[in-house]
N, C-alpha and C positions, 0 to 999 in steps of 0.2 A: 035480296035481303042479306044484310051482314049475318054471318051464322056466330054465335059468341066463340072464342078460344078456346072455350073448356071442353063445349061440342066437337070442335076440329081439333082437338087431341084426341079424344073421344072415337072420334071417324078414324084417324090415321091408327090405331089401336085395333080398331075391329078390322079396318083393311088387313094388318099384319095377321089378325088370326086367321083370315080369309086365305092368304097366299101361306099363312103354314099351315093348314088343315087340303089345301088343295096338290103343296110340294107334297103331304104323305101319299097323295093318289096320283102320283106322277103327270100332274096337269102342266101343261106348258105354260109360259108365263104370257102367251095370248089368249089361253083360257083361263088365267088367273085374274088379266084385267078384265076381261069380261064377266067372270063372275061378280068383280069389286065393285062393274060398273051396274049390275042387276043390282047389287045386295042392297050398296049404300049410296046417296047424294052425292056421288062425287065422280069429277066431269074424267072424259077418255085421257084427257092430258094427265093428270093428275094420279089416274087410275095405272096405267105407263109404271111411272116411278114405282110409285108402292108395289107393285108386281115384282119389281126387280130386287125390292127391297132397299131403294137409294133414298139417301138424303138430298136435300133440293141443294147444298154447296156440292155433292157428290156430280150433280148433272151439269152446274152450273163448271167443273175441274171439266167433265167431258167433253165439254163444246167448245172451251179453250183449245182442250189438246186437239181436236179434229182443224180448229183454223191454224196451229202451229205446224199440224201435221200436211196441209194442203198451203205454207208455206205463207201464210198470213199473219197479220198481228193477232195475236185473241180480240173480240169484241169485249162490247162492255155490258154483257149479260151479268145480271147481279140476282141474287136468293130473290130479294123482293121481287124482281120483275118476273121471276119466273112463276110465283105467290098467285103474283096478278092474272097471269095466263091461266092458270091450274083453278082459279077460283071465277072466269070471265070475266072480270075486272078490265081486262086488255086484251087485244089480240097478239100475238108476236107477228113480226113482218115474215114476209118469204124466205130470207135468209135464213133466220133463226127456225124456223115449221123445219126447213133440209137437214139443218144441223141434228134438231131434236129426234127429226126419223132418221137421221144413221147412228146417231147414240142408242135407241129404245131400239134399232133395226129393224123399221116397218116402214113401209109406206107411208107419204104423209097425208094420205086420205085417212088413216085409220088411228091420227091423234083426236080426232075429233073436232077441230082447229079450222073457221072457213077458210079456207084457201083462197089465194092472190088468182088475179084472173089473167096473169101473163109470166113469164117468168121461165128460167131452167133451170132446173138442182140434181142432186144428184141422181134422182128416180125419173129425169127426163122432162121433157115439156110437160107443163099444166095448165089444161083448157077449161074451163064448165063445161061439163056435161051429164045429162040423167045419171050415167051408170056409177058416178062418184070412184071414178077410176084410174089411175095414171092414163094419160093420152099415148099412147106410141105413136111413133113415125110409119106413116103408109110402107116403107119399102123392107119393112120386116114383119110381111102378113102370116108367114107360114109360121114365124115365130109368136106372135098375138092368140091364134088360131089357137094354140093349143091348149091355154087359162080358160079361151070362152069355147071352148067344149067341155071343160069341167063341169065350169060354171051352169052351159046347156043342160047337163046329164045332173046337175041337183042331187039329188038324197040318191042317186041312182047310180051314183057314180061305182063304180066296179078299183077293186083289186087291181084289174088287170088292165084300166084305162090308167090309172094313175100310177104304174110300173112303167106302161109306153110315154106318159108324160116324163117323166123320171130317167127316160130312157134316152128320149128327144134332145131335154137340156143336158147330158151328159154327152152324147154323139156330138152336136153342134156348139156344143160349148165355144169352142175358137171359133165361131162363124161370124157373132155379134158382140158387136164393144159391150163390155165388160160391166158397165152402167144400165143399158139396154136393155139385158137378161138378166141383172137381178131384179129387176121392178117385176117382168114376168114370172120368174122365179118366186118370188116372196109371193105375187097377188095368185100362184096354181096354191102354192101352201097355204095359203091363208083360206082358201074355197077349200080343200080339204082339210084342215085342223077339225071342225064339225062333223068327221066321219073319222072317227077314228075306234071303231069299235073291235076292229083286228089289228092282230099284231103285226100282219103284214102290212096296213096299212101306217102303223107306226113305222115300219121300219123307212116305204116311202120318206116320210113326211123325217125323217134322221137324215134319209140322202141327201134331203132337200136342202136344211140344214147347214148342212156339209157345204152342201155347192156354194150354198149363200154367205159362208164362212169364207169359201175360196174366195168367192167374188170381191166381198167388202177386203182382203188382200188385194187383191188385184183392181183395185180404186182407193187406194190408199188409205183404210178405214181400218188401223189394229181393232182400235175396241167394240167395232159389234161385227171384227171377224172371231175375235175368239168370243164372243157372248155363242154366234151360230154353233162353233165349234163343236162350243162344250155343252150347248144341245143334243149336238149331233152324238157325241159319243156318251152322252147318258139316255139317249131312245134306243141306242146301239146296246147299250149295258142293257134296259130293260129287256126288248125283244131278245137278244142272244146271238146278236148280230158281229162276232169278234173280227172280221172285216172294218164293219164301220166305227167301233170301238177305234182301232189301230190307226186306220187313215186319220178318223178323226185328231187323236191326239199325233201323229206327225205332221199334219197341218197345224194345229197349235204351236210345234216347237219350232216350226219353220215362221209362225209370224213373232211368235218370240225372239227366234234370232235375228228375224230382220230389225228389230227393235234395241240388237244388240245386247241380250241379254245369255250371253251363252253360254252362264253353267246352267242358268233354268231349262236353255232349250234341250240341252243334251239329259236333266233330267224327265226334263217330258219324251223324249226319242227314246229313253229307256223302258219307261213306260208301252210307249208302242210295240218296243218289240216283244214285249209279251207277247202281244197279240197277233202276230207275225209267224202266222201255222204254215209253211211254205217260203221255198227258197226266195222263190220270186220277191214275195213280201217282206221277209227278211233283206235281202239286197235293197228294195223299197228305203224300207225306213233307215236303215245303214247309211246307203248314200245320200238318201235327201236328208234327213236330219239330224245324223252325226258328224260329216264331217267337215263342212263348214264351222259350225262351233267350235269344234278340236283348234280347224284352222287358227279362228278367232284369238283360243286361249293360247297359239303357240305350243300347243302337247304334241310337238312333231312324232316322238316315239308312238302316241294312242293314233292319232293320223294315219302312219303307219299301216300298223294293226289293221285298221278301219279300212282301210283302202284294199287290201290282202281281201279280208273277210268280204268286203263287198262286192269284188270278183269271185271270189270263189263261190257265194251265194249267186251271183247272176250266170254264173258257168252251168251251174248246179242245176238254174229253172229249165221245165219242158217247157215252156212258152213266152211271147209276150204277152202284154195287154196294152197297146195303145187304150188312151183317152185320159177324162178327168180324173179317174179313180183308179188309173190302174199303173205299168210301169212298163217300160218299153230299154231300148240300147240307147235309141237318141237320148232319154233324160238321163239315164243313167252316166252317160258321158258328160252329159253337160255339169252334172254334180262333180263329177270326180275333176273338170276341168276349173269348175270356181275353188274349191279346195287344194286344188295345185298352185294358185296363183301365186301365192309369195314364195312358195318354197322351190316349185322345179316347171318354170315357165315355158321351156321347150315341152312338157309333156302335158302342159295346161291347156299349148296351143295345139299340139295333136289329139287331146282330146275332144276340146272343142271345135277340131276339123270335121273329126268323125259325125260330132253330133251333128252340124251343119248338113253335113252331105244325108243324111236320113232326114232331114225335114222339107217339107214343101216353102220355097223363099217367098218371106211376106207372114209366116207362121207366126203367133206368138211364141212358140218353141224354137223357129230361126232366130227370129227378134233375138231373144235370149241368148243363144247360143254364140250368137255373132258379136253380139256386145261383149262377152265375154274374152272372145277370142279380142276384141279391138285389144281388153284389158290385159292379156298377154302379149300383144304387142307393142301398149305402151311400157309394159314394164319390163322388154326387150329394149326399148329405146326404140322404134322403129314407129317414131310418132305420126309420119306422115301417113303409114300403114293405117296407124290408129285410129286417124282421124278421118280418112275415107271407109273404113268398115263402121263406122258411128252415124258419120253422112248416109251411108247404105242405108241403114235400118232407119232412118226417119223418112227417107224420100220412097220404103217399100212398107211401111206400115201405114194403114189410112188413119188419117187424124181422127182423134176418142177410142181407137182400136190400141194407143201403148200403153200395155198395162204398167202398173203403176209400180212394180215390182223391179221392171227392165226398166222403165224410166230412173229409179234410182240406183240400176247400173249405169245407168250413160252417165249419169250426175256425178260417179266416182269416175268413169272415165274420164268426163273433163277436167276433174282435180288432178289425175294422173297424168294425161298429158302437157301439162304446163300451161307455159305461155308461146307467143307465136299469134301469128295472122290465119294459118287455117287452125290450130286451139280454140281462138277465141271466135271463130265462125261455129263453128261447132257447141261451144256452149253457149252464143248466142240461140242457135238452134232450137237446141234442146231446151232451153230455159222458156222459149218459147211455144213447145207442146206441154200437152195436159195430159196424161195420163186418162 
């Protein structure tokens, strides 16, 4: 039944008061569609949007930038047809369900939307089945394992099961391509978002977050890695968490400046180091999120500075912390090696030696580190160099394991090394993995 106009202004009005009466109780905006979708007639699609607070040209701009950003023409998504879908009038195809779950950042079990009965996106194969769930692949059981013991454990779930889950996807993070573990990652968050009655469990569900923020980076998705983000670091602000505060916002300034935006990023890096109670952390956000930007703007004097201080903060720490959330000598080298690049290439390329020789070869972290070094080697002139360390890291990384991040290192590496017969073998290559 057509609902009149006056009604569906009417609905979109009380939705709004629904997600600002729920933003004062600090509800996440998966509890806010949920409540939209209890309170009033209006379908999970639909309920989506108004959670976030977007206008339907605002979703229709998103799904553009995501096919620009994954190197495609925009479709031809228009208000109306998105009208259509949000009120069942249409279904969207498969394509378009992928797009709309990495713009709203869920799963596309949880638009509401029947799903195509074949098909891959960015949440992985999708099969029918009872449990209305992303399919995984058999040969990442230990990884599956751990959503469906959540799931098992219901209302029952403990504290301290969903710390060890929390604990799992941060240890094994580099184990599983990058697309793989966030569909688990989102579907453990989303079984826990319904138990959030501690604060410790909020703070979980901020990690989580976090990771999912990294992840949509590292699958080439800016905008619903900083939507995770800045989740992540206002469960952080609520609990009292100035760890995840901190991380959070240096991961925002790092997908910032991948976006090339690098007075934002270094204002957001400034921010972090508020929260940056220890050297360690301090050196953290230093190297990862200042000085590439500095780079960027050519403030070689701040650069400088920057580089000073963030040795002398990493001299400073009693420790490391390998993993997802923490900082170690390999990354820290590998930072100071991409921020050397134009200015003092011999020290670009002995940093990025150093970091090489502390990673396990085939790592996301070698990945990185090695692409880097090709890129002081192209900008030594030492092309032939260049272009067998580029060849390295596609023939030692498994295909869907390059992240999307090093992928658009190699992408300047082949601009950097020219033209030429092994140049153009190499950005044949590369053009042809997927991140």
């Amino acid at each position: 039944m057509k609902v009149p106009r006056a009604a569906r202004a009417q609905l979109v009005r009380d939705a709004a008061r629904i997600r600002a009466d729920q933003q004062r109780r600090g509800a996440s905006v998966p509890a806010i569609t949920a409540q939209i979708v209890r309170d009033l007639p209006i379908s999970p699609l639909e309920a989506w949007r108004l959670a976030y607070g977007w206008s339907r040209p605002h979703v229709v701009e998103a799904v553009a930038d995501l096919y620009l950003s994954d190197g495609l023409a925009p479709p031809g998504l228009t208000t109306a047809m998105l009208c259509r879908w949000e009120h069942g009038h249409a279904r969207p195809g498969f394509d378009y369900i992928h797009a709309l779950a990495r713009v709203y950042g869920v799963p596309p079990d949880r638009l509401g939307v029947p799903l195509p009965h074949r098909g891959l996106g960015w949440y992985g194969p999708l099969i029918p089945q009872p449990r209305q769930e992303p399919h995984m692949p058999p040969e990442y059981p230990e990884l599956t394992a751990v959503a469906d013991s959540i799931s098992l454990h219901g209302a029952d779930t403990t504290e301290e099961l969903a710390e060890a889950a929390l604990e799992f996807y941060t240890r094994r993070y580099s184990d599983f391509p990058p697309s793989v573990l966030a569909v688990e990652v989102a579907r453990c968050r989303s079984l826990l978002i319904t138990k959030t009655d501690g604060s410790d469990l909020h703070r979980v569900l901020g990690w989580m977050s976090a990771l999912l923020g990294n992840l949509a980076h590292h699958t080439d998705d800016p905008a619903g890695a900083l939507i995770h983000l800045s989740t992540a670091a206002r469960l952080g602000t609520q609990v009292g968490d100035p760890t995840l505060v901190g991380w959070s916002l240096g991961a925002q300034s790092m997908v910032t400046m991948a976006r090339e935006r690098d007075a934002e990023a270094l204002e957001l890096a400034d921010r972090a180091l508020e929260f940056a109670n220890d050297p360690l952390r301090r050196a953290q956000i230093i190297a990862w999120c200042r000085l590439r930007p500095l780079a960027g703007l050519d403030d070689h004097e701040r650069l400088g500075t920057a580089v000073t201080e963030a040795r002398r903060y990493m001299d400073l720490a009693d420790r490391e912390e390998p993993g997802r959330f923490g900082f170690d000598r390999a990354e820290f080298h590998h930072h100071l090696s991409e921020a050397l690049l134009t200015t003092d290439t011999t020290a670009a390329r002995t940093h990025a030696e150093t970091s090489i020789a502390l990673k396990r070869t085939g790592s996301p972290g070698w990945a990185a580190a090695t692409t880097t070094h090709a890129r002081a080697l192209a900008a030594s002139r030492d092309i032939d160099g260049a272009v067998a360390l580029g060849m390295s890291v596609l023939e030692a990384v498994p295909e869907g394991s390059l992240r999307a991040n090093t992928r658009q290192r190699m992408l300047r590496l082949v601009t950097e090394v020219g033209e030429g017969a092994a140049a153009h073998g190499l950005a044949e290559a590369v053009r042809s993995r997927r991140a």
